[in-house]
N, C-alpha and C positions, 0 to 999 in steps of 0.2 A: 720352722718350729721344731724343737728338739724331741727327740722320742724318749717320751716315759718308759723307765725301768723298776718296776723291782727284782729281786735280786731275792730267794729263798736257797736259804742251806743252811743247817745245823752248822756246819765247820767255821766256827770264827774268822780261822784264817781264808780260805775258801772264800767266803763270804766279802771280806774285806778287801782280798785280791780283784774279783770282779768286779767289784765295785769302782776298784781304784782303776783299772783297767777300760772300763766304761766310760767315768766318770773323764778320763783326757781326752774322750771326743767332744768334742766342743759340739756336737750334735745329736750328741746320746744325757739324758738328766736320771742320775738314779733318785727315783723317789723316794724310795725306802727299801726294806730290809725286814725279811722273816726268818725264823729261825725252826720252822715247821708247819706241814700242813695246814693247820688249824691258824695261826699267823697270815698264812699265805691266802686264803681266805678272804679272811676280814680285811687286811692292806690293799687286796684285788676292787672288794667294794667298794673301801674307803677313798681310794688314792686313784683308784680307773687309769691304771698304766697302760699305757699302748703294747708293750712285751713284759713278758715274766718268765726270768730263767728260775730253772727249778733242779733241786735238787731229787734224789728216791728215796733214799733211806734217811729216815730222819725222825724223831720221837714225837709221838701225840699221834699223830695221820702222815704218814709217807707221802712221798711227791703223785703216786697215781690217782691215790682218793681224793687227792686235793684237785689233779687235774678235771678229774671229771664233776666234781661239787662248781669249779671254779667254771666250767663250758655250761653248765646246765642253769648260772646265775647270773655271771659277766661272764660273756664268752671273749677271752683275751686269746692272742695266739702266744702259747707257752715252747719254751726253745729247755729242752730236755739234757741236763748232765747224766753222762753214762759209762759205765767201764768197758774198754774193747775187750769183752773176756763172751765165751757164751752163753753163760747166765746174766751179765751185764746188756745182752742181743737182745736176752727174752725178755726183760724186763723193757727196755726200749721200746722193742716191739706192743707190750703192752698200755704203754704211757703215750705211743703213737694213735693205736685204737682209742682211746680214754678222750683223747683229743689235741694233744701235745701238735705242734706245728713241725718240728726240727729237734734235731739234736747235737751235743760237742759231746767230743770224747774228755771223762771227769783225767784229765792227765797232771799231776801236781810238778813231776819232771819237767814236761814239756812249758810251765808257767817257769818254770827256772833258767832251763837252758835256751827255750826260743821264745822271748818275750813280746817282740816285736811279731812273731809271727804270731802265736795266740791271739795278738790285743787286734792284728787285721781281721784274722779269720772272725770271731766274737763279735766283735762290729760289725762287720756286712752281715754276719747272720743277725742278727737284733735288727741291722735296719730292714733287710731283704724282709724277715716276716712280720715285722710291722707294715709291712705293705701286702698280706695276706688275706684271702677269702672270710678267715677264721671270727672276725670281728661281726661280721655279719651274719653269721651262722648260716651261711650257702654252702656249705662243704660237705656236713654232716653233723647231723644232732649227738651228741655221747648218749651214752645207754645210761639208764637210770643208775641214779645213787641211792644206798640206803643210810639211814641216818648214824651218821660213825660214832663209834665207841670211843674211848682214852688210846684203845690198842690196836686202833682201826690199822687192816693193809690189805695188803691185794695180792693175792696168789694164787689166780689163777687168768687168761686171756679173757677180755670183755666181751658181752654177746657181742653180735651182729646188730649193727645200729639200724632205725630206722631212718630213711632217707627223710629230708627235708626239701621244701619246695627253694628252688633259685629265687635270687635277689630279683627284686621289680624290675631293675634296673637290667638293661638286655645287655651280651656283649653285643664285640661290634660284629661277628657273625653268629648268629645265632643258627643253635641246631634245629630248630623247627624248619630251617629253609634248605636243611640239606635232604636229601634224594634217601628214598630206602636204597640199603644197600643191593646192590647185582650177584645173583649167585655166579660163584663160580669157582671151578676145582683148582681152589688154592693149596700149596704145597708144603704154605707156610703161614703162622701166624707171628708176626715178632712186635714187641714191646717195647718201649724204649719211655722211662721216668725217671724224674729225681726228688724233689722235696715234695711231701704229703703220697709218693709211689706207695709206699706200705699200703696203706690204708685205701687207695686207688686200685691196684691190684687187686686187694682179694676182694674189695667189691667188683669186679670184672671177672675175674675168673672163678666165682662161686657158681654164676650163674651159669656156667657152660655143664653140661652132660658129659654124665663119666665118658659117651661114646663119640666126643669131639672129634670130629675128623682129621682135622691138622695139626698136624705137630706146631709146638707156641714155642718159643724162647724169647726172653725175659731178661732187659737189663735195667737194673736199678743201680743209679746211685749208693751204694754202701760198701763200706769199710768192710775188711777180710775176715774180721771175725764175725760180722753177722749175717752173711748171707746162707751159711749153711742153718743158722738157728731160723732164718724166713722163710728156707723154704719148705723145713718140717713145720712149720705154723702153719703155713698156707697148703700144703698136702694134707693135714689133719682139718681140716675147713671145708676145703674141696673136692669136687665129685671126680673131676680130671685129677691123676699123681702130677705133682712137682717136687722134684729134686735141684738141688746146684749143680752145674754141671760140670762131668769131669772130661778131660783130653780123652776123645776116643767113642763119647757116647754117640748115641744112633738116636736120630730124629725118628721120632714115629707118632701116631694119633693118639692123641686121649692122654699124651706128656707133655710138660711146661717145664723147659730146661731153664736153670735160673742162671746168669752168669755169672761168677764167684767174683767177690770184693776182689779190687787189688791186681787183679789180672784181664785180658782184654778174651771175646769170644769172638770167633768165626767161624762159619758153618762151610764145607764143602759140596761139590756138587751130585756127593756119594751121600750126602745127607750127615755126614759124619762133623759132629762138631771139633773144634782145634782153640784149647787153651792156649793161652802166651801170657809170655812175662809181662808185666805193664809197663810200659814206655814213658820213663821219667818225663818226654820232653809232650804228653800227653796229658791235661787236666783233667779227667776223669778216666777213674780204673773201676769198673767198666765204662768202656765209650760208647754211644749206642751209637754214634756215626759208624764207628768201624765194623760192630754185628750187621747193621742196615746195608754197608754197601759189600760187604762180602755174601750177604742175601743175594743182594741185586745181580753180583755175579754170577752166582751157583744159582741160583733159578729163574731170572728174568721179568717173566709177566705175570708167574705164579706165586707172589708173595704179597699179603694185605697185612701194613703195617698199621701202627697206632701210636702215636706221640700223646703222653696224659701228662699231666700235673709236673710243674720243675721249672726253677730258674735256670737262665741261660739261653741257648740254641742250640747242646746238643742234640743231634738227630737229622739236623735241618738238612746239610750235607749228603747226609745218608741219603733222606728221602728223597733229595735232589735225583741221587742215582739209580732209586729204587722207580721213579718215577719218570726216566729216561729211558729202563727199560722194560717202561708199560705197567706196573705196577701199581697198586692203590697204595695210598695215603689218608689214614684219617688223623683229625685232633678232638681233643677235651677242647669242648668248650668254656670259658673264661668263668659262666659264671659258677661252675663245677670245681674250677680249678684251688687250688690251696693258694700255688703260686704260678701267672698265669705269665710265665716266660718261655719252655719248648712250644707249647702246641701256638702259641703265637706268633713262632718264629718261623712255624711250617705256614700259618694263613699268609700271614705278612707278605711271604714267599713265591705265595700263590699254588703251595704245592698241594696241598689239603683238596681232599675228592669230597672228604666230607667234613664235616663238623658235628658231633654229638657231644650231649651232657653223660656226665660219669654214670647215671644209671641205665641209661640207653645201650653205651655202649656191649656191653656183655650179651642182652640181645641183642643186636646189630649183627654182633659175630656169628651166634648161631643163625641170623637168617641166613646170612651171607656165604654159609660154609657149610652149615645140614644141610 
């Protein structure tokens, strides 16, 4: 069965382009077409699309108010256009909280000059979050909406959502069956996420105290201009400081070193992190295989990782290493998950010491580690 699309953006052309670009997958059907929040809306109700790409800026209700009107009614998983600029991050950032599933970079060049690649990239995302948690509202409830104006917008970061209870339906491991965690003087905490990480993140490291013991590094999925705008979001949120990280910084407690879009991280056994160029022949910049097993290296038995929310397997490799030399491994459990592809790839794997749901795990850590 083909997956229902609508398609919202003010831009005509824009508009028409993804559409058309859509519409030659013989397995994607655009439904319809908005041309603003308020549009976007009422087509969600009417037409019950499986995906809805959205645009931000747009007249009557902008893409965020619509996001969170559209999750608090029919919760669809919305795939977010955005400009790689830093204010194009924060607003992203925003429409992610709101409840957006993913995002594409709004690039009108790149429809011109790489066509062929646009229309792949576009399609596996529409169909990858058509197969997301989002639909079922296991992921996370949006924060309330108030009832919008003509000149309705959003300018400023959305509360802190309340969690919602998981689907009926169990994964296939379920975190009730795994073990409280084992204290112990770990030297390291590292992260490893990709699609629905925003949002996954700072629900996890809200919950830690400013006097977290171990030093955390943090890889996310994102492009080079927004990681330095996530991680003055999530330092302004959080009890522990995070910063991006640069070639040279020093691991130490109570800091969340984020790794910078576009370039890869590894830490040494001086504790000192090491920026690098991103390696063309690498699909993701940041990798979290490659943070994980240069952990594994520089400290052994001392490092507890965690694989949360993201298509794919990276990480898997990593923890393979990480857990060869003695090291823990946890995953998000599936039904927490946005999209339930790393911490899958880690059970699957058998590497997984544990398994928790996303609001577990933040405590987890503090047992584990105060």
């Amino acid at each position: 069965m083909a997956v229902k699309v609508l398609v919202v953006d003010d831009s005509g052309f824009f508009r028409r382009r993804v559409s058309e670009i859509l519409a030659a997958d013989p397995t994607i059907q655009v439904v319809g077409t908005a041309t603003n929040g308020r549009e976007a809306i009422d087509q969600a109700l009417a037409l019950k699309p499986d995906v809805i790409t959205m645009d931000y800026e747009m007249p009557m209700m902008d893409g965020i108010t619509a996001v969170r009107h559209i999750m608090q009614r029919c919760p669809t998983p919305v795939l977010m256009f955005s400009s790689l600029t830093h204010e194009g991050a924060r607003v992203t950032l925003d429409a992610l909280d709101a409840g957006a599933v993913d995002y594409l970079p709004k690039n009108f060049e790149d429809i011109s000059r790489n066509p062929d690649k646009v229309k792949q990239l576009l399609c596996e995302k529409v169909h990858t979050i058509s197969r997301s948690n989002r639909r079922f509202g296991s992921y996370a409830s949006p924060a309330p909406v108030a009832t919008p104006t003509p000149a309705s917008s959003f300018a400023s970061p959305a509360p802190a959502r309340t969690p919602v209870p998981a689907r009926v339906t169990a994964p296939a491991a379920a975190s009730a069956h795994s073990p409280a965690p084992k204290r112990k003087p770990y030297k390291l905490v590292a992260i490893g996420t990709s699609t629905g990480g925003p949002v996954a993140l700072q629900r996890v490291l809200t919950q830690l105290p400013a006097n977290f013991p171990a030093p955390i590094v943090l890889i996310q999925h994102m492009p080079a201009a927004f990681t330095k705008a996530f991680a003055e979001r999530l330092d302004k949120l959080c009890r522990i400081s995070v910063k991006e990280a640069e070639d040279g910084d020093l691991l130490r407690p109570g800091l969340a070193l984020l790794a910078p879009g576009g370039k890869q991280m590894m830490i040494d056994g001086r504790g000192a992190v090491k920026i690098l160029p991103g390696d063309e022949r690498l699909n993701y910049k940041p990798c979290v295989d490659i943070t994980f097993g240069s952990a594994a290296k520089s400290y052994g038995d001392k490092v507890l990782s965690v694989v949360l929310t993201g298509m794919g397997a990276d990480g898997r490799e990593g923890a393979r290493l990480l857990k060869q030399g003695g090291s823990t491994v946890w995953a998000q459990d599936e039904a927490s998950c946005v999209i339930y592809g790393m911490p899958m790839a880690i059970v699957k794997a058998n590497l997984a010491d544990a398994v928790y749901s996303l609001d577990e795990i933040g405590k987890q850590l503090v047992e584990a580690c105060v």
